[in-house]
C-alpha positions as CSV (number, residue, x, y, z in Angstrom):
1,X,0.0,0.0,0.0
2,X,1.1,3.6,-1.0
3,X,0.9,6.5,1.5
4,X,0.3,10.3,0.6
5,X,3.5,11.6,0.5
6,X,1.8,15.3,2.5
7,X,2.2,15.1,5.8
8,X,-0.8,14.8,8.2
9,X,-1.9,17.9,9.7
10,X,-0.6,17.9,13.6
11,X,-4.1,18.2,16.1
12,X,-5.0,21.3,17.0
13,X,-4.2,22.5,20.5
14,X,-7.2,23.0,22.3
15,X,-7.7,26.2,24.4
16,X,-8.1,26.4,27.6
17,X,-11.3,25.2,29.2
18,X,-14.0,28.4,29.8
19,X,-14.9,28.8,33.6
20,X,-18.6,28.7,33.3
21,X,-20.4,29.5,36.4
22,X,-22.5,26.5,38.2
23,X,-26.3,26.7,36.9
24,X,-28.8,27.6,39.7
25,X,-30.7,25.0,41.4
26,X,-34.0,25.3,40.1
27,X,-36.4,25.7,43.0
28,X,-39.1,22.5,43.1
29,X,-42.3,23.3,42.0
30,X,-44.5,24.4,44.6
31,X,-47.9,22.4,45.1
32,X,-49.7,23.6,48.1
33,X,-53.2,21.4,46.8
34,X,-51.6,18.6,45.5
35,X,-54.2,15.7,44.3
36,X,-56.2,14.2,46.7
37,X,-56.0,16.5,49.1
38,X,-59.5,17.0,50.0
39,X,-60.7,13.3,50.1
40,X,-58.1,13.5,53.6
41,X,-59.3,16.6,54.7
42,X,-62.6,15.1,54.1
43,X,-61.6,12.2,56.2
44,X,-59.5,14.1,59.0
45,X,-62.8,16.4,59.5
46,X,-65.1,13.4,60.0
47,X,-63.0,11.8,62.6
48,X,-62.3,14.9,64.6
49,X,-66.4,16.1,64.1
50,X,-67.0,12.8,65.3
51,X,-64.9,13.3,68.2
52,X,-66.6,16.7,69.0
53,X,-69.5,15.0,68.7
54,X,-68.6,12.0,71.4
55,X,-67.7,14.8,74.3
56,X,-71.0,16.9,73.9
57,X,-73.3,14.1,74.2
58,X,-70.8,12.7,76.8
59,X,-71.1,16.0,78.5
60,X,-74.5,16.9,78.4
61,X,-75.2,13.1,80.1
62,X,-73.0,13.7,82.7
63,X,-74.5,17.6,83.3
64,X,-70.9,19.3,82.8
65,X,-70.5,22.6,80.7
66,X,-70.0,22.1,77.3
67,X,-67.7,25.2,76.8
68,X,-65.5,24.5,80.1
69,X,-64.8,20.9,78.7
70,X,-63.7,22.2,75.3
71,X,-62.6,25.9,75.2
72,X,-61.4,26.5,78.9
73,X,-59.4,23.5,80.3
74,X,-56.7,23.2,82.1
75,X,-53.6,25.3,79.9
76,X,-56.4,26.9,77.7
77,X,-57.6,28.9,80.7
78,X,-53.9,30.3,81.3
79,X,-54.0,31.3,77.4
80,X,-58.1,33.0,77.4
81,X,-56.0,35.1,80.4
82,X,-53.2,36.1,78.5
83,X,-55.2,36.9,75.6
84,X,-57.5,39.4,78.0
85,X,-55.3,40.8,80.4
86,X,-51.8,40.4,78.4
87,X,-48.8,38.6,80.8
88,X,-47.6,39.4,84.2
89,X,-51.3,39.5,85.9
90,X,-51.2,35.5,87.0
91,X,-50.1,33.3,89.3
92,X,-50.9,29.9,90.9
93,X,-48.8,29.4,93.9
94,X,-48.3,25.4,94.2
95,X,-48.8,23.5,97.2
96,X,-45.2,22.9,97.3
97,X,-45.0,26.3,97.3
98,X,-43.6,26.8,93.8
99,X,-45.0,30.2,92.1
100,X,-46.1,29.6,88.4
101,X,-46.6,32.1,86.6
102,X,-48.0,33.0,82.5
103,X,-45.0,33.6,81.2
104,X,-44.7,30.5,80.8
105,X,-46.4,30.1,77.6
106,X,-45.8,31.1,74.5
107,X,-47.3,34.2,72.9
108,X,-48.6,33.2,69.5
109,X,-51.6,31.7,69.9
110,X,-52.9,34.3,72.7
111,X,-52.2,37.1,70.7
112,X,-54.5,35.3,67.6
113,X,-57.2,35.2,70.2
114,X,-56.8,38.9,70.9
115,X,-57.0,40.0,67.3
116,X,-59.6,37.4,66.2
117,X,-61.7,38.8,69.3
118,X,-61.3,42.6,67.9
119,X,-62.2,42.1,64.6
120,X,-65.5,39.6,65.5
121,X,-68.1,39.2,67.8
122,X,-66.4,36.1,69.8
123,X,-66.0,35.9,72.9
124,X,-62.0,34.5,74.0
125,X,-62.8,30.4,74.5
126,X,-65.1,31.0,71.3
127,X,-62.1,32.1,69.2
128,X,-59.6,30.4,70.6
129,X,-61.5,27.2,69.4
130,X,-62.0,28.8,66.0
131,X,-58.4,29.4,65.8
132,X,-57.6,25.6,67.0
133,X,-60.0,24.0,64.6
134,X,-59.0,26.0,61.7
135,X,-55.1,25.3,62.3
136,X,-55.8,21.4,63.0
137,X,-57.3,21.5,59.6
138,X,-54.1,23.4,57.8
139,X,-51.9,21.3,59.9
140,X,-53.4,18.1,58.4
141,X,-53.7,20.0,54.9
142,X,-49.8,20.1,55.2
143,X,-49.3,16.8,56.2
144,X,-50.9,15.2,53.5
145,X,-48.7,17.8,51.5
146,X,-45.4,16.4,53.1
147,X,-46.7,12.7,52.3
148,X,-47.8,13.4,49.2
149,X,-44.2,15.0,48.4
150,X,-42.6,12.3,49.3
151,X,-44.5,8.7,48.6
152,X,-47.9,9.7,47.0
153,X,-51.3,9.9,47.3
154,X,-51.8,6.8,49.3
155,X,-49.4,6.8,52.0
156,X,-50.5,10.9,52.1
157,X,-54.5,9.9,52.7
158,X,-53.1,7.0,55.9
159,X,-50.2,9.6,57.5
160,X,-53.5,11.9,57.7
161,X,-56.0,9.2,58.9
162,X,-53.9,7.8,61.3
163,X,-52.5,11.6,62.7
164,X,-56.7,11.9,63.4
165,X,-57.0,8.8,64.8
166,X,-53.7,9.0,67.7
167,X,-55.3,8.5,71.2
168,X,-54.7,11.9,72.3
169,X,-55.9,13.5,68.8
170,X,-58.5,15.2,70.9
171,X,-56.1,17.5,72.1
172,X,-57.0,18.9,68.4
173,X,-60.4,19.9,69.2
174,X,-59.6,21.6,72.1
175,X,-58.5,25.2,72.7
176,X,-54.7,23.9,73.2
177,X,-51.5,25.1,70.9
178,X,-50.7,21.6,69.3
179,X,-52.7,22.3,66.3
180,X,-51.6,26.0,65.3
181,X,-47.7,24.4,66.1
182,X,-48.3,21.4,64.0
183,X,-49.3,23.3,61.1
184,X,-46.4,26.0,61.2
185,X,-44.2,22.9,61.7
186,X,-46.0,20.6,58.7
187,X,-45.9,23.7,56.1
188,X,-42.0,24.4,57.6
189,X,-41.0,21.0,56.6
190,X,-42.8,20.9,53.6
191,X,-40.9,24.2,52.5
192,X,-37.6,22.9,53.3
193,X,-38.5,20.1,51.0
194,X,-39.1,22.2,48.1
195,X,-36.5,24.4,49.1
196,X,-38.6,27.3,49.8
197,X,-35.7,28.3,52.6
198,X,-36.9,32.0,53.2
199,X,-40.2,30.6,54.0
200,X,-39.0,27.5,56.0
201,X,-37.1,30.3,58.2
202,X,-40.4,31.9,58.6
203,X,-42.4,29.7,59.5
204,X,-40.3,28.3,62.2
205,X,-39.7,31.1,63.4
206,X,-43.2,31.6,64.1
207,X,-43.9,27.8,65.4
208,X,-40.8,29.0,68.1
209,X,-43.3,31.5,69.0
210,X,-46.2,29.1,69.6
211,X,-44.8,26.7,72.7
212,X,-42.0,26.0,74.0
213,X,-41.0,22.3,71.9
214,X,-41.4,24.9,69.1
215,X,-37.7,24.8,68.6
216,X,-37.9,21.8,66.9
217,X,-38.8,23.1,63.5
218,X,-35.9,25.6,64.1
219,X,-33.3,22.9,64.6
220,X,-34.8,20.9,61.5
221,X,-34.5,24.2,58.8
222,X,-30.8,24.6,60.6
223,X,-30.0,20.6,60.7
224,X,-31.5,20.9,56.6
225,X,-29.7,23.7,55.9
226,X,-26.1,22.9,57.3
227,X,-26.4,19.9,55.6
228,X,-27.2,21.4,52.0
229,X,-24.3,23.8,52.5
230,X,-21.7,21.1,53.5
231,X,-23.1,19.1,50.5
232,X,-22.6,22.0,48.0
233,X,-19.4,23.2,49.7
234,X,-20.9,26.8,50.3
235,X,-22.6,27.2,47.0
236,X,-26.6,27.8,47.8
237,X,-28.8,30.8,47.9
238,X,-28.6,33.6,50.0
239,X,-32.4,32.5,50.7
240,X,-31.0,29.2,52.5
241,X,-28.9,31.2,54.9
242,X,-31.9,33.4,55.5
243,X,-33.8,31.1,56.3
244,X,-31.2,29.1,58.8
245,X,-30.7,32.8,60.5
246,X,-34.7,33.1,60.9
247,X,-35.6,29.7,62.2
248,X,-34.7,30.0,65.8
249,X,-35.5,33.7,66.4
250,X,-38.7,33.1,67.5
251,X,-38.4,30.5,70.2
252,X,-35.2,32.4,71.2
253,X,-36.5,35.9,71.1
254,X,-39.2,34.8,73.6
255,X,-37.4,33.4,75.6
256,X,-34.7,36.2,75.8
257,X,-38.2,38.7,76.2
258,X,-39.1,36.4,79.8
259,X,-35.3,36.6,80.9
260,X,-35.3,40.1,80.6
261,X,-38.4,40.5,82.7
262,X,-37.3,38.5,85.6
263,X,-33.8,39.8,85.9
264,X,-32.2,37.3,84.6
265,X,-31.7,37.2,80.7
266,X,-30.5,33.8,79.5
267,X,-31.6,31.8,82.8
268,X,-35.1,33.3,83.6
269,X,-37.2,31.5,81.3
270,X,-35.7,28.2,82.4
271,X,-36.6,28.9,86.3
272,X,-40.1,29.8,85.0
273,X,-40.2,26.6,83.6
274,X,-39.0,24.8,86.3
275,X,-41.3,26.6,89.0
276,X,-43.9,24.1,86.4
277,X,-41.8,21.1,87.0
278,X,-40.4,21.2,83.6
279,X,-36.6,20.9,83.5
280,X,-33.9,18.9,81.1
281,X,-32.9,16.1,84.0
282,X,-32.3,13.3,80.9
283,X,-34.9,11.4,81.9
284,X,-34.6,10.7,85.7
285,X,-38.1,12.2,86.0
286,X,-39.3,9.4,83.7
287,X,-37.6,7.2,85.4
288,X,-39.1,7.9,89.0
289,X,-42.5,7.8,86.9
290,X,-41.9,4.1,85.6
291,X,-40.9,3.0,89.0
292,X,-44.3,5.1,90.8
293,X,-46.3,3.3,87.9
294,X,-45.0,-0.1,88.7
295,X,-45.4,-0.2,92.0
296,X,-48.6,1.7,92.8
297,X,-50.3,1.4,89.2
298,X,-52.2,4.7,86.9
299,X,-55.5,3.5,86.3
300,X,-56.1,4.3,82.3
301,X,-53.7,7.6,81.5
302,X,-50.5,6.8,82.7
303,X,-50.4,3.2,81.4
304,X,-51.4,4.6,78.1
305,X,-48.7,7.7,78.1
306,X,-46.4,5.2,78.6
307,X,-47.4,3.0,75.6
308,X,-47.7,6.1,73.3
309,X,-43.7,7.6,74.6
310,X,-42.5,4.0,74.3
311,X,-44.6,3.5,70.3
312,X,-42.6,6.7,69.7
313,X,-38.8,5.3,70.4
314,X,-40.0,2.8,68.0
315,X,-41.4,4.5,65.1
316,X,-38.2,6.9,65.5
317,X,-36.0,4.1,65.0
318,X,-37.9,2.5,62.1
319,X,-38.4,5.8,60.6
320,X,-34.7,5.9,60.8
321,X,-34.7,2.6,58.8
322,X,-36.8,4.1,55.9
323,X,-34.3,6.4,55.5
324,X,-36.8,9.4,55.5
325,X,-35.5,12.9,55.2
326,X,-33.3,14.5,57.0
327,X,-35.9,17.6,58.2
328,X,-38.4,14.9,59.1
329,X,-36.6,12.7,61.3
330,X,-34.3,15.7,62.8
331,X,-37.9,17.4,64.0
332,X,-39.6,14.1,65.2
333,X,-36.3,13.5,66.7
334,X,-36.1,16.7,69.0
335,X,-39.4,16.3,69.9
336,X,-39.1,12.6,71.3
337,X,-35.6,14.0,72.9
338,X,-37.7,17.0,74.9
339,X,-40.5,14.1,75.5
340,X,-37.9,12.0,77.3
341,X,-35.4,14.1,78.5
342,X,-37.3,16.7,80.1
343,X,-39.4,16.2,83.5
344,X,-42.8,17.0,84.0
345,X,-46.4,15.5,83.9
346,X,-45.8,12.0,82.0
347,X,-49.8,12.6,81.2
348,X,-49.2,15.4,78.8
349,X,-46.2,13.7,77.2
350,X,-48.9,12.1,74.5
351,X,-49.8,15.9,73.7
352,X,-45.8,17.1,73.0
353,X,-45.8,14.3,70.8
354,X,-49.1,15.1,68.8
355,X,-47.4,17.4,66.3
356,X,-44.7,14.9,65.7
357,X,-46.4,13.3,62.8
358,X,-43.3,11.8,60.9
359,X,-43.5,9.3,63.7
360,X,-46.3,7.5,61.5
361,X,-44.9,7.3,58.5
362,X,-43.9,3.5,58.9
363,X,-47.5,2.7,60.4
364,X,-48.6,4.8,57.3
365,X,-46.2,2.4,54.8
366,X,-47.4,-0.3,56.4
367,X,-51.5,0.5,56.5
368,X,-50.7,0.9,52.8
369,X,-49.5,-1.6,51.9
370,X,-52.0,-4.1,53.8
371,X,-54.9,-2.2,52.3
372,X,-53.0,-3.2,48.7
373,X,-53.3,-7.0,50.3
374,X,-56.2,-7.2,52.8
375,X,-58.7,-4.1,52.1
376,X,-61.0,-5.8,55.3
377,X,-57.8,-6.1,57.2
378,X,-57.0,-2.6,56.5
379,X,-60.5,-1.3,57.4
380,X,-60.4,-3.2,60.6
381,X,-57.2,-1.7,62.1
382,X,-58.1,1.7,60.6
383,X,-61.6,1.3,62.4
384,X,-60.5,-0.2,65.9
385,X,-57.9,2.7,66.0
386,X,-60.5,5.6,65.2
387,X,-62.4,4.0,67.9
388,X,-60.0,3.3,70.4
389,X,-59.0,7.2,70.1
390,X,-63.1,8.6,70.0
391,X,-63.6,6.7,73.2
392,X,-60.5,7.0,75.0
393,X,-60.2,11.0,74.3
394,X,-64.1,11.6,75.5
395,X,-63.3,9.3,78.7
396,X,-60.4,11.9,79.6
397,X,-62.1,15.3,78.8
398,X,-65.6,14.7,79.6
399,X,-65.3,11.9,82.4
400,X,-62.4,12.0,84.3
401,X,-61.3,15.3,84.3
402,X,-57.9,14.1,83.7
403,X,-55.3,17.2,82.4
404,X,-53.7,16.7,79.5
């Protein structure tokens, strides 16, 4: 074989590579009514209208006031106050002798009361009912929203069924914070999902100002956040740092605000709390509880506040397993960690768990996934569970009088 006797032109040198800068992340769509969102509300109303329902006949047979059962027990009577006659006008001396005082709680929901009351003829319970109602409805709007993100329209329509259905759900129809904290915290999550940091950072910052475990959301948009900026070494939005920034402001500013009205800035909200027996002792208050229970029994609440705490180390673990997101299992996480680690009355640790919902997304998977196998199965856990909570949350409000 011949070959051309012209040489073969040498390869061009290439330039140098052009520096282009890193595209933007492009935001995730936003759905705020994603499919199949009103068949759950649907759902979560009937439950929680059934369980209204259940403690006004209840009521009525056993002759006790209708509005003191719903709209002024136990904490909501501190919260009317504050709404009326704004903080620092009252105290309940212990017989201990410990001096409790409003500041106590958080100002969010009061201050609702106070502007729903000025701009309509309610009176304070009447509102503050209003208010709880409306916000246990949004709450388990953005639950199905976080469900639906994440594993569909199924598992969604469960996560809400069984958040209506938790023993201590009544707590929802009541004039009680849980549902205006687990709707900031549901729509917080769901924002840091979609990467909607600014708003995240909002949100928490207004679910700080609703109680005190309101700090979880705050340390699940900074836990979120930290991890997206380690991930993309630095390189995120200035709406992500925002957002981190805002998060804990409002649990923090509050509690800065009570500090600087007893004396004491970064201790005086903590002996307020602990005047209420509420103090981080890791869980040598629980343990003095378990060993009281044993030995002298609870009748029906404490047995069952210690089934719920202990069905929530579990569901945190297998949540774990599933491998949910970081947000999720960082909120549900803090909250179990204040459940446990913090002393006070094991009765209302059920209720500090309430707006915890991630906890069920296993039992969610798994109600799924048998009504895909055994529909009558399904129905029949769903059922004895809706029943178990109608009953058992009537019994405490309308018969034994038992705080929550």
């Amino acid at each position: 074989m011949s070959t051309p006797s012209a040489p073969l032109p040498e390869p061009a040198v290439p330039y140098p590579p052009v520096r282009r800068p890193a595209p933007r992340r492009a935001r995730r769509p936003w759905h705020p009514a994603p499919a199949g969102v009103l068949p759950a509300l649907a759902l979560f109303v009937a439950v929680r209208a059934a369980g209204v329902v259940a403690v006004v006949v209840t009521s009525r047979l056993y002759g006790r006031p209708l509005t003191k059962n719903l709209a002024h027990s136990w904490d909501s009577n501190w919260y009317l106050h504050i709404a009326t006659h704004g903080y620092g006008h009252l105290i309940w001396i212990t017989p201990t002798g410990d001096v409790q005082t409003d500041w106590a709680f958080f100002p969010l929901y009061p201050t609702l009361i106070r502007a729903l009351t000025a701009l309509l003829p309610l009176s304070p319970g009447g509102a503050g009912l209003l208010i709880a109602w409306c916000a246990a409805a949004v709450a388990a709007w953005g639950i199905y929203a976080v469900g639906h993100h994440l594993y569909g329209r199924a598992v969604a329509t469960a996560l809400v069924a069984l958040w209506a259905s938790l023993p201590h759900s009544v707590v929802l129809t009541l004039a009680y914070t849980e549902p205006l904290f687990a709707a900031l915290a549901a729509w917080c999550l769901y924002a840091v999902l979609k990467d909607r940091w600014l708003t995240a950072g909002v949100l928490a910052a207004l679910a700080g100002l609703s109680r005190p475990s309101g700090i979880a959301a705050a340390v699940a948009v900074v836990a979120a956040a930290g991890y997206a900026i380690v991930r993309h070494r630095g390189r995120v939005p200035a709406g992500l740092w925002a957002g981190a920034v805002l998060a804990p402001l409002g649990w923090a500013g509050y509690v800065l605000w009570v500090g600087w009205r007893t004396g004491d800035l970064l201790h005086g909200y903590f002996r307020v709390q602990s005047a209420w027996s509420s103090r981080l002792d890791f869980g040598k208050g629980a343990l003095r509880f378990l060993k009281a229970l044993f030995l002298h029994g609870g009748g029906v609440v404490y047995p069952l506040a210690l089934v719920v705490v202990g069905a929530g180390i579990l569901l945190f673990g297998l949540l774990c397993l599933e491998r949910a997101p970081l947000p999720l299992v960082v909120f549900a996480g803090t909250l179990l960690l204040l459940v446990v680690a913090v002393s006070g009355p094991f009765a209302s640790k059920p209720r500090f768990l309430l707006p915890a919902f991630p906890l069920l997304v296993p039992l969610a998977l798994a109600l799924v996934r048998t009504w895909r196998a055994k529909r009558a199965k399904a129905l029949l856990l769903g059922g004895a569970l809706t029943a178990v909570s109608l009953a058992y949350g009537t019994f405490v409000v309308a018969v034994a009088r038992q705080p929550l």
